[in-house]
N, C-alpha and C positions, 0 to 999 in steps of 0.2 A: 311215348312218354315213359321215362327211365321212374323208379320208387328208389327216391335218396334216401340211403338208412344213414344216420348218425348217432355211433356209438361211442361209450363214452367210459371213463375209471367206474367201475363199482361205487357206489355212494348210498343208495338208498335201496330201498328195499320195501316190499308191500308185506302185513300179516294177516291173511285172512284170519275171521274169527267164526267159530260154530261154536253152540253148544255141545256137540254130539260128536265132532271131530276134529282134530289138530292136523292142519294143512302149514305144509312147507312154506317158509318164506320165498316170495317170488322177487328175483334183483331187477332191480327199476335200471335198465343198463343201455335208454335209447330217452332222447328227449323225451321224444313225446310218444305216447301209448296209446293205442284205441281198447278199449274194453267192451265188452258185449257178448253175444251169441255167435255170432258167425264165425267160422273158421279162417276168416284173413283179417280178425283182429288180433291184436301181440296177445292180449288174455283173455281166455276164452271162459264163458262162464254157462255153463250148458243148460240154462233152466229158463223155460216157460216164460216166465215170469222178466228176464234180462232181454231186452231191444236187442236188435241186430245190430247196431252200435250203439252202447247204450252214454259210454262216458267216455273222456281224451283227458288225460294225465299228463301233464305236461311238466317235465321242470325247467325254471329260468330263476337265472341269477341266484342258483341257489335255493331255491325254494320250490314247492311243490303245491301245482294247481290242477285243480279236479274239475272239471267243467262236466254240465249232467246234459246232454242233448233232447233231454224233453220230448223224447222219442216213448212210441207205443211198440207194445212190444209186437 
């Protein structure tokens, strides 16, 4: 079983926010995104506290959906 990536123009973009540090905008450049802990998510979020997958970022039709997998961490 092949992992079909579909990439896509520059459009959107993520801005993490800290109190305490300015982190780089990260370009949203594939539909859909896994977000979590693990290292074969597209964004890796390295804390305790963040699920091994913890969310899927999708966009359709233009728009941008976050779904939360309701996952422990």
């Amino acid at each position: 079983m092949t992992k079909e990536t579909h990439y896509y123009t520059f459009k959107y973009q993520l801005r993490p926010i800290n109190r305490e540090r300015v982190y780089n905008p990260v370009p949203i450049r594939k539909k859909r995104l896994l977000i979590g802990r693990s290292e074969n998510c597209d964004i890796v979020i390295p804390f305790r506290d963040v699920s091994t997958v913890h969310a899927v970022l999708e966009v359709v039709g233009g728009k941008i959906n976050l779904y939360d997998m309701n996952s422990s961490t």
